[in-house]
Structure formats: structure tokens, C-alpha cells
N, C-alpha and C positions, 0 to 999 in steps of 0.2 A: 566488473564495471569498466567504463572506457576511463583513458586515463583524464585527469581533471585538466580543464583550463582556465578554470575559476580560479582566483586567490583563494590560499590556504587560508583559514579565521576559524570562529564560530560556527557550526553546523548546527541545525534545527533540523528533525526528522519526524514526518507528520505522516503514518499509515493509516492510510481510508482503509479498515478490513475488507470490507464489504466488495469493493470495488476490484483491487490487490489479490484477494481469494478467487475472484472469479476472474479473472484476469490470468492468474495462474493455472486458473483449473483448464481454461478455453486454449493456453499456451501449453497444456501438458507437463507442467511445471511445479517445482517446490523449489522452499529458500534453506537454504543453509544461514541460519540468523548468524553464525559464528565468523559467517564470512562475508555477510553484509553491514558487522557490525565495523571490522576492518577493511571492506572497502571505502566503507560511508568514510573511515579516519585520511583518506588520502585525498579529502576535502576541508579538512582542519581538525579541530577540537569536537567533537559531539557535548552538546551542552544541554540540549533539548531532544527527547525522545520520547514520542507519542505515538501510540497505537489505540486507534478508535475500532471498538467492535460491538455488538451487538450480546447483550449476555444469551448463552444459551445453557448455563446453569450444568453443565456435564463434565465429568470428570477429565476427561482427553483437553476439553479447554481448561480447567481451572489446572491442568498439567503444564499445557501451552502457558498461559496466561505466571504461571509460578518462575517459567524457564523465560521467558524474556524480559519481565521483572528481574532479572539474575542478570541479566545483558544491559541493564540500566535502563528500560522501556518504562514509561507510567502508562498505565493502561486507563482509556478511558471509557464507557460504556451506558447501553441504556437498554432497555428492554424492546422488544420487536412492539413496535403499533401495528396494531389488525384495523384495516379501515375497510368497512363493508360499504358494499354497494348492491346495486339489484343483479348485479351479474355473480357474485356472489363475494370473496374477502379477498383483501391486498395483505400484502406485511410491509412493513416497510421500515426503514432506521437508518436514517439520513443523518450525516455526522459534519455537513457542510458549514454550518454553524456555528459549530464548535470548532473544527480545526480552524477557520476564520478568526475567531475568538479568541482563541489560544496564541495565533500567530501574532496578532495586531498587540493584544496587551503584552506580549515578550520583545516586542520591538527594542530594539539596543542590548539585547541580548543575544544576536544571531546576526553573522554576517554573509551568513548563506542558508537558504531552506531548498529543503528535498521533501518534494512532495511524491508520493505513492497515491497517484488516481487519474486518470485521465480526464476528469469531469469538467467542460466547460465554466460550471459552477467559480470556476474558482479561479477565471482568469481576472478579474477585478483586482482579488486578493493579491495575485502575482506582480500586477501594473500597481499597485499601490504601494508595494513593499519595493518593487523598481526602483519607485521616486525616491525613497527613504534612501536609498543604495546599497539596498539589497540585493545579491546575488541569487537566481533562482533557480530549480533546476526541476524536471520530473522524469518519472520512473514511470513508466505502461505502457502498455504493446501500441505499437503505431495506430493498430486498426479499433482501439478503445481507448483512443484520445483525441479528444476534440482538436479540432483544427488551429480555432483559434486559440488555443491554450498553446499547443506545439511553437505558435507565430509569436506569444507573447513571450516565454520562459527565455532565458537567458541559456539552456540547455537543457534538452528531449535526452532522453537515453529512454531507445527500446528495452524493455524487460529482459527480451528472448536474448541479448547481447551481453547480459549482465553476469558475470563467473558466480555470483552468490544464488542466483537461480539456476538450477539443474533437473535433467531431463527427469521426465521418471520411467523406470523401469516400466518396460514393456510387459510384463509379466510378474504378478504380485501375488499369485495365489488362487484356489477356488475358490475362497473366501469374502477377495475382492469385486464390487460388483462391476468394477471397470477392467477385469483380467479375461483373458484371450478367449480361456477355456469357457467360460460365463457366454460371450457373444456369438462364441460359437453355437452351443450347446441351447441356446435359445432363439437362436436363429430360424424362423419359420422358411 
């Protein structure tokens, strides 16, 4: 992480999975939780940790979901909506709501929030928690963050700049279906 020029205080950490996953995935990227959870502390106290995800009921997440509950995270979740149309289904599990939610009723418990999403959605949130004098800040790749969000926060930090995100190996296996030998090998 870049070093802080926020006041040290309260930290509130608010992960849009949804958002953050693919944000990682598109950056080439995973987090070391172990070293995001010590960066996040060179911003004060962590007092509040949320992670919003969508359940997908499988064992690899309820692994995930065990190991960052162990890091102090409260996990929060809901099930994928199927919204059909004539062109055929959507999925969708939109968690703007709730992190809104969450944010607003913890007011005076947080002297600074770190949001993880680039979503426009949620520059309201940001200008309102401002006026309170609240310190703000977000986490997401330049190029999947809205504009006005970047204008509003009190500090952007690119993803790809972050020491707690790390590259992934170029090469994971035949197993993987994102590994060298796989794109080769099916390469028309």
C-alpha cells in the first residue's frame, strides 16, 4: 500500500467481493489477506471489517470464508438472484445497499473508511460520510473506477500499486485452465 497521509484513527473496511474478484482477476492478481490486513493498520485501528459476497455454497469458499473470519472479517452474504428476461437469465448480487448501510449506522465508530470497489454507486456514500469528517479512501484499478468516485474520495490507491496484491504466477499447472500449456494446446 502507498504510505498514508490520512490521520492515524479508526478504520472501517468495506470489500465489495464481487467487484474486488474481478478487479483482481482482470489485474492478474491475488491478495495476501495477511498483508492487507497490516497494511490496512498503517491507517490506524481496524475496528470494522466487512466482506460482502455472494454465497456460492462450496467448500474452497466456506475455506476462504473460515480464514478471513480468523483475520477479524464479518462476512456478509446473500444468494445470486436469477433475473430472467426474453434474451434469456442475468445473475446478479449487488451489495451497494448494504455496505451503505452498514457504513451510515456505524457512524462514530470509524475515522476513516477503505472501500474496495470502484462503483460510482457509492460516491453519495463517500460525500456524506466527508461532511461527518470522515476520512475516505478507495482501493481499485484506475480503469474500474468511476471517475466521479476517484474526484470525490479523499484517496484513490490503484490496486495494481498495492504490496498486499501480488502478481500470479505465470504458470500454475495443466490443471489450471488459465496455464500456458491449456492456451496453447487449444489454440486453433
Amino acid at each position: 500500500m502507498i504510505k498514508p497521509q490520512i490521520p492515524k484513527g479508526r478504520v472501517a473496511v468495506f470489500i465489495d467481493a464481487a467487484n474486488f474478484e474481478i478487479s483482481l482477476k482482470q489485474c492478474d492478481l491475488y491478495v495476501d489477506y495477511r498483508k492487507l490486513i497490516k497494511d490496512i493498520k498503517q491507517y490506524g485501528k481496524p475496528v470494522v471489517l466487512r466482506y460482502y459476497s455472494v454465497v456460492f455454497k462450496t467448500e474452497g469458499q466456506d475455506r476462504f470464508f473460515s480464514f478471513i473470519k480468523s483475520r477479524g472479517f464479518k462476512i456478509v452474504t446473500k444468494d445470486v438472484k436469477i433475473i430472467k428476461n426474453k434474451k434469456g437469465s442475468k445473475k446478479k448480487a449487488n451489495f451497494d445497499v448494504e455496505i451503505t448501510f452498514d457504513a451510515a449506522v456505524r457512524i462514530g465508530e470509524f475515522d476513516t473508511l477503505i472501500l474496495f470497489s470502484g462503483d460510482s454507486d457509492f460516491v453519495y456514500l463517500i460525500s456524506k460520510l466527508q461532511k461527518r469528517g470522515i476520512k475516505t479512501m478507495v482501493i481499485s484499478p484506475i480503469f474500474r473506477t468511476a471517475k466521479e468516485l476517484k474526484r470525490q474520495v479523499d484517496k484513490f490507491i490503484d490496486l495494481r500499486n498495492c504490496e498486499f496484491a501480488k502478481k500470479r504466477p505465470l504458470f500454475r499447472g495443466a490443471h489450471n485452465s488459465l496455464s500456458t500449456a491449456k492456451r496453447i494446446y487449444h489454440k486453433k
